[in-house]
N, C-alpha and C positions, 0 to 999 in steps of 0.2 A: 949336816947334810946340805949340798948345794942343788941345785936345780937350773937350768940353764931357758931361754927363753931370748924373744924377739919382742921389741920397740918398731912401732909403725909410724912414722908420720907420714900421714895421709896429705895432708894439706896445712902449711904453717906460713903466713905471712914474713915475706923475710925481717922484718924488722923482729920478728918475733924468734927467731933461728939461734942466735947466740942466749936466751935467757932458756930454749927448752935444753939447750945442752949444758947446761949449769944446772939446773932441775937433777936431769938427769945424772949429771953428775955428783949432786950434792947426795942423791940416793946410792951410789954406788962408790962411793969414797973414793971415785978415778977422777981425772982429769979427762970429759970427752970430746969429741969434736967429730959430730956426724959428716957422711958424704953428703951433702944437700944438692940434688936435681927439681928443676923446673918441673910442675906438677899439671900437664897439659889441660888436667877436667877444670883448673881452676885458674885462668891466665892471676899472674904475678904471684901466686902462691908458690913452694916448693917441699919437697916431701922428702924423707931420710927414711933410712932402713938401719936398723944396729941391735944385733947380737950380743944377747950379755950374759954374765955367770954371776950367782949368788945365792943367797940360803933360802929358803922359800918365805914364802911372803914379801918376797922382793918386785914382784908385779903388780904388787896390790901397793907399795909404796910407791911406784914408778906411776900407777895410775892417778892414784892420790896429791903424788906433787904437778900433774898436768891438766888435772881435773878442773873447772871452770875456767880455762881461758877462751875467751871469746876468738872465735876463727881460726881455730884447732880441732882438727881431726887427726884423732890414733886411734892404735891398738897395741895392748900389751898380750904376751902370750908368755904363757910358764910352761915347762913341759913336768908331768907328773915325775915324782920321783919316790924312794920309800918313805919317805917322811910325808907327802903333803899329793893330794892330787893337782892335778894340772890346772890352770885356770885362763880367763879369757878376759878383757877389759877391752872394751870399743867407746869412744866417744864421740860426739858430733856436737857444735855447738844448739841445733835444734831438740834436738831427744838427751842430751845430759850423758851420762857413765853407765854403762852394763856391764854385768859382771856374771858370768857364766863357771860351772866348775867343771871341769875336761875330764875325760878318761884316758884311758893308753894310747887309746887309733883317734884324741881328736873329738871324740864325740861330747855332746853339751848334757853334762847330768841334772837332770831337775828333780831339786828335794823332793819328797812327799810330799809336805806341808804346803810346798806353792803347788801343786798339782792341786790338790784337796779345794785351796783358794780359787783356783781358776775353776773348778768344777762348780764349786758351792757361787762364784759371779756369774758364769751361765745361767744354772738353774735358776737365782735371780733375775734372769734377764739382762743385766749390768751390760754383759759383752757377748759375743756368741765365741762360742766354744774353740772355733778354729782361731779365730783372734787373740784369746786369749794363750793359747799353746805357742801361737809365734810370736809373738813377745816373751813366753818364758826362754823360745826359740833364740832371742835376739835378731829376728827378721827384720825389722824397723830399721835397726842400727846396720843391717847388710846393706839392703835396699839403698841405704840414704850412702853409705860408707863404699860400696860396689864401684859406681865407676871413678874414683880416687884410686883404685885397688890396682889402677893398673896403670904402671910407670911411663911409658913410652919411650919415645925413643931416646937412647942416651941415658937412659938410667942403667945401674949396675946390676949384672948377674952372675948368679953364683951357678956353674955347673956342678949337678951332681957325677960324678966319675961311676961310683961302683955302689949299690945298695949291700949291706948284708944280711 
């Protein structure tokens, strides 16, 4: 079964631009070569968008080959399919890798078991309660990831035509 999904670069140093697309290529057995625009939140930085197809667990591999490079910001997104639910991968060189599991419309499912934990560090006192929910949230990784998120001008857009 395949699953289809989006590569975010948020923010890549351009000396850095030809090794994430060998990364990514070396994950997806193609030969790729992102649209790379000027990434306005971050002068000399640039950022790429790319749409991919492959068997699931393939954003968790995308994640994993991009994961600790310093002055790299992505996101990887899977969309659910029958085999595998959906998933979420955001990184930022200050907060590390998150990884969220999606539902159909999108939404961030949180196991039991981290609920349980974030419940049982409250009642310790550890973190208060709302803190701890938005971090299972991935808040931290929006917040800091937010205004990267958005291209400016001369970056590439996909119209939608028709919903169905």
């Amino acid at each position: 079964m395949t699953t289809r999904g989006v590569l975010y670069v948020h923010s890549a140093p351009r000396a850095m631009c030809p090794h994430v697309e060998w990364a990514v290529g070396g994950v997806l057995g193609v030969r790729v070569q992102l649209d790379w625009v000027r990434q306005p939140a971050a002068p000399g930085a640039w950022r790429a968008e790319f749409s991919w197809k492959g068997r699931a667990g393939t954003a968790s591999e995308l994640a994993s080959a991009l994961r600790g490079w310093q002055m790299l910001r992505f996101e990887v997104t899977a969309e659910p399919s029958p085999d595998a639910e959906g998933e979420r991968y955001s990184a930022t060189p200050d907060l590390g890798i998150f990884h969220a599991v999606t539902g159909v419309h999108g939404d961030i499912l949180v196991p039991e078991d981290r609920l349980r934990a974030a419940l049982a560090r409250a009642a310790r006192g550890e973190a208060a309660l709302e803190e701890q929910i938005a971090t299972l949230l991935g808040k931290p990784w929006d917040d800091e990831l937010e205004p990267f998120r958005y291209a400016g001008e001369g970056a590439p857009v996909r119209w939608l035509h028709q919903v169905v």
